[in-house]
ZADRENZA-280112 format. One record per residue: residue number from 1; x, y, z of N, C-alpha, C in turn; chain. Coordinates in nm, 4 decimals, decimal comma. Example, Ala and Ser with C-alpha at 12.3 -4.5 7.8 and 13.67 -1.06 7.14 Angstrom:
// residues 2
> 1 | 1,3190 | -0,5690 | 0,7800 | 1,2300 | -0,4500 | 0,7800 | 1,3200 | -0,3300 | 0,7800 | A
> 2 | 1,2850 | -0,2250 | 0,7080 | 1,3670 | -0,1060 | 0,7140 | 1,2900 | 0,0030 | 0,7870 | A
//
This chain:
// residues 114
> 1 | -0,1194 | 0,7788 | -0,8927 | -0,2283 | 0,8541 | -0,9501 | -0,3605 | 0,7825 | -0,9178 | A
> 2 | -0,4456 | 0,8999 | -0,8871 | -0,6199 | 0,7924 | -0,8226 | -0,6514 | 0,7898 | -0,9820 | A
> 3 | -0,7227 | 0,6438 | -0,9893 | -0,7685 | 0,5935 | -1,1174 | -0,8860 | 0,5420 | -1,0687 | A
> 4 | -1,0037 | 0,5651 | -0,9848 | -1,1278 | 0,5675 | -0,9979 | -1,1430 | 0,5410 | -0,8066 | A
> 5 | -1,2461 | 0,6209 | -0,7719 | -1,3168 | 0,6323 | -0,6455 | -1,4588 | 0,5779 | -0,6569 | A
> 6 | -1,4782 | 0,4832 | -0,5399 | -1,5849 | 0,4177 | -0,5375 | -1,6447 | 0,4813 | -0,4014 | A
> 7 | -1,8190 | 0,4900 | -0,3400 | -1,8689 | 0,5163 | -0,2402 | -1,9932 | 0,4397 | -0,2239 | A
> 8 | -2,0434 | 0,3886 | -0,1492 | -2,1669 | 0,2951 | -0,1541 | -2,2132 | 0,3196 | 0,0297 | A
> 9 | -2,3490 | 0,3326 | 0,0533 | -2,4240 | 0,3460 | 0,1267 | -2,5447 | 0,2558 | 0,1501 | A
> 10 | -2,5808 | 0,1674 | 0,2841 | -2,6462 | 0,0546 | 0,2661 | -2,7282 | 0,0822 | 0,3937 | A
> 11 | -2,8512 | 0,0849 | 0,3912 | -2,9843 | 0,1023 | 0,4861 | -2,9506 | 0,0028 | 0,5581 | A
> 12 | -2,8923 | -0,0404 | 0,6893 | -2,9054 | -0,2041 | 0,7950 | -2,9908 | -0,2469 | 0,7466 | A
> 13 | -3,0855 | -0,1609 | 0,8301 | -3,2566 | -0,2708 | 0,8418 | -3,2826 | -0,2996 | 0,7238 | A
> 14 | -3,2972 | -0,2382 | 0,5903 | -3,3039 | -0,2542 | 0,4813 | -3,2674 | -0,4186 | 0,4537 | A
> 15 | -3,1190 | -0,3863 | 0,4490 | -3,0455 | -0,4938 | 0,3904 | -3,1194 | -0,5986 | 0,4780 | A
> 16 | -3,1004 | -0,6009 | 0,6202 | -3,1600 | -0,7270 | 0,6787 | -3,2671 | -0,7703 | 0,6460 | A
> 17 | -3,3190 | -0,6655 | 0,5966 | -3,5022 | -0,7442 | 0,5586 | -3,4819 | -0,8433 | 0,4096 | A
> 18 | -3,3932 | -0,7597 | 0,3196 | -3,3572 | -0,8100 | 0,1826 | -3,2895 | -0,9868 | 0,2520 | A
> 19 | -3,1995 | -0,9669 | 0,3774 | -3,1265 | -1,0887 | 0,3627 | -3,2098 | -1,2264 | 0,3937 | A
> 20 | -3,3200 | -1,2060 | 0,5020 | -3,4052 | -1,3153 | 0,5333 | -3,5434 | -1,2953 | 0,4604 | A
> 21 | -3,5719 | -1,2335 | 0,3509 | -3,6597 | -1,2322 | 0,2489 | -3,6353 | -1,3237 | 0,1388 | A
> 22 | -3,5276 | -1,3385 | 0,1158 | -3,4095 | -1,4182 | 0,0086 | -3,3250 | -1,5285 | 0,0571 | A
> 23 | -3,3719 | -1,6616 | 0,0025 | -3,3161 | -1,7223 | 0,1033 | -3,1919 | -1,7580 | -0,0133 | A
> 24 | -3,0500 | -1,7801 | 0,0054 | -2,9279 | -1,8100 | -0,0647 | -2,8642 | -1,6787 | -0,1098 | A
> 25 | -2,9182 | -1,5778 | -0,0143 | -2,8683 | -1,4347 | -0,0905 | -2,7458 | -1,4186 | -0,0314 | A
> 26 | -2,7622 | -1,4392 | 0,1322 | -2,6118 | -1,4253 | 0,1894 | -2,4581 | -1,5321 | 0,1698 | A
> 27 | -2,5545 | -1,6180 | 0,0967 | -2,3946 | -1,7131 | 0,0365 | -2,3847 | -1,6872 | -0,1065 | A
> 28 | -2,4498 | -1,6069 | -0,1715 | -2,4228 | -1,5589 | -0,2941 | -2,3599 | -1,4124 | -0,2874 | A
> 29 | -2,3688 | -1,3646 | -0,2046 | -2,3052 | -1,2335 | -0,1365 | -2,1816 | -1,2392 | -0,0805 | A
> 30 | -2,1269 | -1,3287 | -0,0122 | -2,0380 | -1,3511 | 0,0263 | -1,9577 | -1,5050 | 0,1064 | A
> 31 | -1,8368 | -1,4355 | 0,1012 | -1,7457 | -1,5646 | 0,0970 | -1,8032 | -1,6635 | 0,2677 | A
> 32 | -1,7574 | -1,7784 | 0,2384 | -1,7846 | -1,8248 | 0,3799 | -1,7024 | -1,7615 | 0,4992 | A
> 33 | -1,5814 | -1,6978 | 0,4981 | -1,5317 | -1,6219 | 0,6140 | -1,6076 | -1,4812 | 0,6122 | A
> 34 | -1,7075 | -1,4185 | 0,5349 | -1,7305 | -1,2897 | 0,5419 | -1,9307 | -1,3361 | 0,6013 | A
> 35 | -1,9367 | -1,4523 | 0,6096 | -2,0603 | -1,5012 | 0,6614 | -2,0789 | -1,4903 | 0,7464 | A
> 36 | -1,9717 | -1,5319 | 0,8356 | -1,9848 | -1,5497 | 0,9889 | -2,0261 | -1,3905 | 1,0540 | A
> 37 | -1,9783 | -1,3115 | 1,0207 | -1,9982 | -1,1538 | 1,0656 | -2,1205 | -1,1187 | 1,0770 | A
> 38 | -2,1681 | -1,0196 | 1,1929 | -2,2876 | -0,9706 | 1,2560 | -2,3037 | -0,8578 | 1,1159 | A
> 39 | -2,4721 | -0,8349 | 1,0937 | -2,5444 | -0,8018 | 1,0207 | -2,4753 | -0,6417 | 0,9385 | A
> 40 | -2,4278 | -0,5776 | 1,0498 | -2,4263 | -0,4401 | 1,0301 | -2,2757 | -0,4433 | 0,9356 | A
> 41 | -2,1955 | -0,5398 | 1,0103 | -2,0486 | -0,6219 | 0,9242 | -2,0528 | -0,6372 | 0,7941 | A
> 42 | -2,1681 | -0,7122 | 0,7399 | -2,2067 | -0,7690 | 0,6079 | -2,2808 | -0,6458 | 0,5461 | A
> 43 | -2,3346 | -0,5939 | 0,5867 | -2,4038 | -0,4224 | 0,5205 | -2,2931 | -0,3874 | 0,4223 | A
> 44 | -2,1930 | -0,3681 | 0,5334 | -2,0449 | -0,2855 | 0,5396 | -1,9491 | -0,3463 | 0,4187 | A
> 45 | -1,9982 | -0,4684 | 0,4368 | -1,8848 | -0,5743 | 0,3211 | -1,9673 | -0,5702 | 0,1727 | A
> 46 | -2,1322 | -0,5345 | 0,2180 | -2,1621 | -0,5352 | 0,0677 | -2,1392 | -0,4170 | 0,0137 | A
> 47 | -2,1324 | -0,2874 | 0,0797 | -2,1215 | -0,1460 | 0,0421 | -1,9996 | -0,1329 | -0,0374 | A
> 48 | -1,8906 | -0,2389 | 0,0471 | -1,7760 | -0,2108 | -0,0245 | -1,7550 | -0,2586 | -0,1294 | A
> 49 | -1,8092 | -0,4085 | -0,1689 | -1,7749 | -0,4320 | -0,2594 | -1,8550 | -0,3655 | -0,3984 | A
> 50 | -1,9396 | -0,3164 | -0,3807 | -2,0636 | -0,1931 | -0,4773 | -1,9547 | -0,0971 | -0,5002 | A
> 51 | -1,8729 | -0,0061 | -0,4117 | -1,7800 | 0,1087 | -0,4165 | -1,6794 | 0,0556 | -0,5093 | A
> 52 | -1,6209 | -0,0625 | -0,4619 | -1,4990 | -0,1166 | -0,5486 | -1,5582 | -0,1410 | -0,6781 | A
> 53 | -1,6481 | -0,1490 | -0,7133 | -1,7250 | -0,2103 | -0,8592 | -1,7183 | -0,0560 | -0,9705 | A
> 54 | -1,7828 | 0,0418 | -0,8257 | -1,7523 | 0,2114 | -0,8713 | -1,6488 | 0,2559 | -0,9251 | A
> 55 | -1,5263 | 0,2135 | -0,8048 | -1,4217 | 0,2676 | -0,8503 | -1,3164 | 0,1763 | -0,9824 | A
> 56 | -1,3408 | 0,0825 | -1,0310 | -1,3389 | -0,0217 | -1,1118 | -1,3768 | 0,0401 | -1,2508 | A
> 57 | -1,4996 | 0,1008 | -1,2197 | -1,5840 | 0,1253 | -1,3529 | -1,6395 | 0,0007 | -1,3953 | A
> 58 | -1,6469 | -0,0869 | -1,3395 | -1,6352 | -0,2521 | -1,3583 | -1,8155 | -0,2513 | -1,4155 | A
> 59 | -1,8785 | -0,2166 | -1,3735 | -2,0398 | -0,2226 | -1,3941 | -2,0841 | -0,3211 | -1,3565 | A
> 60 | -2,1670 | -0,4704 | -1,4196 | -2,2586 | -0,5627 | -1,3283 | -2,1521 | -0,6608 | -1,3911 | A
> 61 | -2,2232 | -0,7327 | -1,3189 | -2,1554 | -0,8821 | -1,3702 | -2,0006 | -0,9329 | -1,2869 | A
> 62 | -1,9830 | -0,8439 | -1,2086 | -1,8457 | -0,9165 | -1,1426 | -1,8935 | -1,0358 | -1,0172 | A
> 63 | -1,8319 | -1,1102 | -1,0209 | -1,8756 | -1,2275 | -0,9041 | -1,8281 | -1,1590 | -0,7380 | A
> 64 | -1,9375 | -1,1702 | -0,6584 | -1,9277 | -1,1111 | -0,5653 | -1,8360 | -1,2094 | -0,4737 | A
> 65 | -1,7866 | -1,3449 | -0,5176 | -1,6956 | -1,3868 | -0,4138 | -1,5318 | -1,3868 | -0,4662 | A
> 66 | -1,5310 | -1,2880 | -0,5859 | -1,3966 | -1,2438 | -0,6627 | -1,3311 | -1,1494 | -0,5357 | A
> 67 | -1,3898 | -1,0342 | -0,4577 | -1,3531 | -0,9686 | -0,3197 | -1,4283 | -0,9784 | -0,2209 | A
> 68 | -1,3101 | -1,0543 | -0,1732 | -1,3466 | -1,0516 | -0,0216 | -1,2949 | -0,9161 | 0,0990 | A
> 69 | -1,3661 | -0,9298 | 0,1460 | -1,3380 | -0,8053 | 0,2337 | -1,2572 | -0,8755 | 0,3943 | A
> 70 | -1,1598 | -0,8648 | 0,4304 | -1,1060 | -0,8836 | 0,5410 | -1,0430 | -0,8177 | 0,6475 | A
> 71 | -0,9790 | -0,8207 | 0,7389 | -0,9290 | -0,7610 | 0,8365 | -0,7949 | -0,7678 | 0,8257 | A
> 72 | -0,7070 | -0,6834 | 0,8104 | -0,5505 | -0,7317 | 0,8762 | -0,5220 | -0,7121 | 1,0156 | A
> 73 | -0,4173 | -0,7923 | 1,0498 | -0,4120 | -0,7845 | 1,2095 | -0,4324 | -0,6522 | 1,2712 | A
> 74 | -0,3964 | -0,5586 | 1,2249 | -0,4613 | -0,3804 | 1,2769 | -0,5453 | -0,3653 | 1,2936 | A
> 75 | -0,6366 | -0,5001 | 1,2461 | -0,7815 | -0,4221 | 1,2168 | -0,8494 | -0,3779 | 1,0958 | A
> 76 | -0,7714 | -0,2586 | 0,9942 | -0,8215 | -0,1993 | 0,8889 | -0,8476 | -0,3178 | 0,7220 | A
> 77 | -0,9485 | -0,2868 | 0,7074 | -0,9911 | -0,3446 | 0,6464 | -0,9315 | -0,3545 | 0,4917 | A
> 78 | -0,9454 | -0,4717 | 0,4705 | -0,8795 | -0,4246 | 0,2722 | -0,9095 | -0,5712 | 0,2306 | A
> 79 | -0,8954 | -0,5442 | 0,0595 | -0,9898 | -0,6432 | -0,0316 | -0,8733 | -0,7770 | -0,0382 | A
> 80 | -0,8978 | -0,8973 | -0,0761 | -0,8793 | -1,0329 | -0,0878 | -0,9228 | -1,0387 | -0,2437 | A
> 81 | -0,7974 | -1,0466 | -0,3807 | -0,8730 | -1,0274 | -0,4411 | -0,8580 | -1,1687 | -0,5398 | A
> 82 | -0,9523 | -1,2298 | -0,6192 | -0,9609 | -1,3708 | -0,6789 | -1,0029 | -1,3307 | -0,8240 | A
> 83 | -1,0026 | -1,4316 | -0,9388 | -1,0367 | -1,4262 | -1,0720 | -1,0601 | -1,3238 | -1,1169 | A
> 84 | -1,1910 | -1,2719 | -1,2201 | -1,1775 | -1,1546 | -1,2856 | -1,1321 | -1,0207 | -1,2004 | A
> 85 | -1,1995 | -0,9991 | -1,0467 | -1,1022 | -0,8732 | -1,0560 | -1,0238 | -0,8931 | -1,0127 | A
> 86 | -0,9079 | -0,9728 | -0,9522 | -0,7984 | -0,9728 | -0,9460 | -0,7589 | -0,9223 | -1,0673 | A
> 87 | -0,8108 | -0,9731 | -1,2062 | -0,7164 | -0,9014 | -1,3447 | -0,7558 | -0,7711 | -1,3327 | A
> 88 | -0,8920 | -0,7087 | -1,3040 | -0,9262 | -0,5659 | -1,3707 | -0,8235 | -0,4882 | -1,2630 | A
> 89 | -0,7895 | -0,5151 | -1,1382 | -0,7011 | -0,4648 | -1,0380 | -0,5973 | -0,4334 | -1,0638 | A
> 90 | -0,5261 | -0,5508 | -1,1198 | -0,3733 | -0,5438 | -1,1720 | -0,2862 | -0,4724 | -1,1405 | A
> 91 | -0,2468 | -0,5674 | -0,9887 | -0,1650 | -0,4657 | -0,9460 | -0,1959 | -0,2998 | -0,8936 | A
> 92 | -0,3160 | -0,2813 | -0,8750 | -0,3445 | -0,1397 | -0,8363 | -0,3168 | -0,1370 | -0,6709 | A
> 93 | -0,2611 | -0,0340 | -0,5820 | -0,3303 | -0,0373 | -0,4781 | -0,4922 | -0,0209 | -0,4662 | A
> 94 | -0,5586 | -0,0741 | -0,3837 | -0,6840 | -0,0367 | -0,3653 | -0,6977 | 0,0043 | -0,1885 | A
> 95 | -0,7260 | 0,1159 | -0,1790 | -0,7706 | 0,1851 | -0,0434 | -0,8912 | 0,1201 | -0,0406 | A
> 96 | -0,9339 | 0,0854 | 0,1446 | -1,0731 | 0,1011 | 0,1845 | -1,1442 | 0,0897 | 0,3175 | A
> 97 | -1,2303 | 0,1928 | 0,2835 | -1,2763 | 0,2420 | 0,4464 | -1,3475 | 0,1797 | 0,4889 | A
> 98 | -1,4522 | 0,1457 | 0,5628 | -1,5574 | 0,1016 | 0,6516 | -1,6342 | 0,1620 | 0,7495 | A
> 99 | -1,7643 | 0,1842 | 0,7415 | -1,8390 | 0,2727 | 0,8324 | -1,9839 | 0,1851 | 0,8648 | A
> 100 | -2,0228 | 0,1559 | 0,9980 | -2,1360 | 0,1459 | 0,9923 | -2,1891 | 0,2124 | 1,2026 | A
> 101 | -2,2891 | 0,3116 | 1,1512 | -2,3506 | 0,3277 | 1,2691 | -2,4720 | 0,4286 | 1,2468 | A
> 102 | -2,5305 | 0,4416 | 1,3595 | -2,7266 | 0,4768 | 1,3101 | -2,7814 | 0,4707 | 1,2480 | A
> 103 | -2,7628 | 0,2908 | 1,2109 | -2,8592 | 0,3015 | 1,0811 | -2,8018 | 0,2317 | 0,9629 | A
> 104 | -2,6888 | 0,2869 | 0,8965 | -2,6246 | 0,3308 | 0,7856 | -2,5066 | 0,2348 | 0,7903 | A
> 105 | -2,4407 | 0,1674 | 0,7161 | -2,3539 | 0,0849 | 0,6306 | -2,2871 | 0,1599 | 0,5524 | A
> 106 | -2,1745 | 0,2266 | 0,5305 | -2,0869 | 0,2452 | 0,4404 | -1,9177 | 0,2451 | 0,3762 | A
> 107 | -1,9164 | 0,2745 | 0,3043 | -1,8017 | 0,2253 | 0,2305 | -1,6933 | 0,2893 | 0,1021 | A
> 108 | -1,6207 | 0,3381 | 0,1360 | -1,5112 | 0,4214 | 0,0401 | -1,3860 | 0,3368 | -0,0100 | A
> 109 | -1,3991 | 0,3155 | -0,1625 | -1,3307 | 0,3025 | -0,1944 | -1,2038 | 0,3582 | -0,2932 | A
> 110 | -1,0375 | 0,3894 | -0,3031 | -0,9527 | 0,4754 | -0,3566 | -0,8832 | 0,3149 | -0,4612 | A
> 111 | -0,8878 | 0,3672 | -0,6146 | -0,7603 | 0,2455 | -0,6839 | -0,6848 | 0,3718 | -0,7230 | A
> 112 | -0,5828 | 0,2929 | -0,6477 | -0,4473 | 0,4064 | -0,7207 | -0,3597 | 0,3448 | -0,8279 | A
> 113 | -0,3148 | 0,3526 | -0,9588 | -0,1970 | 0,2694 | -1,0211 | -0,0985 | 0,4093 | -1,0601 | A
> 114 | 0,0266 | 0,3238 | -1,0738 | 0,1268 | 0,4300 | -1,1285 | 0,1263 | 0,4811 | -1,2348 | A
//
């Protein structure tokens, strides 16, 4: 059964201006393996983790290096998950997409539990 859908949409240039305007924003944003990734990558990783927060119902306050966003060997992307939301998760599947091109950063997220 879907138990909450997340969607988040992130301006590139935007974000890039936010990231070298702010200096400690991108290691407060994310994990040191989600650092290394080109700009439009990290858009993509923050969108998702905003969607997952959506589909959570979770609201502010979750630590942004609780999900990490990674690759499995396929390629498709899915969450790494640590402390508080690892609990709010519990065991859920969590679906998630990745989009970034003209412009635009985005991100769909599905929690399914039984």
């Amino acid at each position: 059964m879907i138990d909450g859908i997340g969607i988040d949409v992130v301006d590139i240039e935007r974000f890039k201006t936010s990231i070298q305007r702010t200096p400690g924003l991108l290691e407060k944003l994310f994990t040191e393996n989600e650092i290394t990734k080109p700009i439009q990558s990290l858009a993509a990783r923050f969108a998702a983790k905003e969607a997952l927060a959506k589909a959570l119902n979770a609201g502010k306050g979750l630590g942004w290096h609780d999900a990490e966003v990674i690759n499995l060997e396929s390629g498709k992307p899915a969450f790494l998950f640590r402390g508080e939301i690892a609990d709010l998760v519990d065991g859920a599947v969590v679906h998630l997409s990745l989009s970034h091109d003209a412009g635009i950063a985005s991100a769909m997220v599905i929690v399914e539990r039984n």
